[in-house]
N, C-alpha and C positions, 0 to 999 in steps of 0.2 A: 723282881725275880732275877738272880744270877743266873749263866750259865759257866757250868764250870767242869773241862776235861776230866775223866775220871783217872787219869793219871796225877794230874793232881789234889785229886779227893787220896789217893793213896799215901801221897806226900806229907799233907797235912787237913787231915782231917778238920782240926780246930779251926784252920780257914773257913771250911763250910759251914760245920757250927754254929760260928759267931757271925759268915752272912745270914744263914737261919734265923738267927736270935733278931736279926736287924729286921729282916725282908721278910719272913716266913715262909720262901721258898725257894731251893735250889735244884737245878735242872743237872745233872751230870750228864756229861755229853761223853760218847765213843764215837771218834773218828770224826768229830762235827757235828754229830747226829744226837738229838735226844735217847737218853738211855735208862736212866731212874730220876723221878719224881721227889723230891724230898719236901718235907712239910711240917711245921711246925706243928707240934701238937703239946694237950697235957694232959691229966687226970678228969681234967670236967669235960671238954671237946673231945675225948679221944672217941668212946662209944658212936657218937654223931659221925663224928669222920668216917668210920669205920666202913659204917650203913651206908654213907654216900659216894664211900669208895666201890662197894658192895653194887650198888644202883650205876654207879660207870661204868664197871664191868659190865654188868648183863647187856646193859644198852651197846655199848663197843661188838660182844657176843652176837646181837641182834642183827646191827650195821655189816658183820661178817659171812653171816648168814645169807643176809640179802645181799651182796655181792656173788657168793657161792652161786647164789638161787638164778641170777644172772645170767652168770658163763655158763653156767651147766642148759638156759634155758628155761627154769624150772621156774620162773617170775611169770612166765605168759600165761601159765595152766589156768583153768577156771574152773570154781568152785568146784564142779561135779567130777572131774577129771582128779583133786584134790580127795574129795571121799572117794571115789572109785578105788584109789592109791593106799588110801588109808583102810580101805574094808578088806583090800586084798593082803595087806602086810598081816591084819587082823586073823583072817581066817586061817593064814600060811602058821600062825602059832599054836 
């Protein structure tokens, strides 16, 4: 896996390309910092990748949640305290 400043992904693109083609992944970085994913793909892998891009997200979504869940507090609640919350958001509809 390269990493490679996305000012010079602006420069030359063909750079990254043909790490791609080598490595089948490059990392654009902004400011140091990872920024867009890049990944090799084609016609037969692409649908697969897609799904499993699809199943990263959610799980990232989940991991974010349960940090919220956290700070706010909201990770201690127990079960019953959980339905109480949910019967009451229920009826308020």
């Amino acid at each position: 896996m390269q990493l490679l400043p996305v000012q010079e992904f602006y420069k030359s693109p063909r750079t990254a390309i043909s790490s791609l083609s080598r490595k089948g992944k490059v990392v654009l970085t902004h400011r140091g910092k990872p920024s867009v994913f890049l990944i090799k793909t084609n016609s037969k892998n692409f649908e697969r990748l897609c799904e499993q891009l699809q199943q990263m997200e959610a799980l990232q979504a989940i991991d974010e949640m349960h940090e919220i869940s956290e700070k706010n507090g909201n990770s201690k609640m127990s079960l019953k305290e959980i339905n109480e919350l949910i019967a009451d958001v229920r009826k308020s509809k």
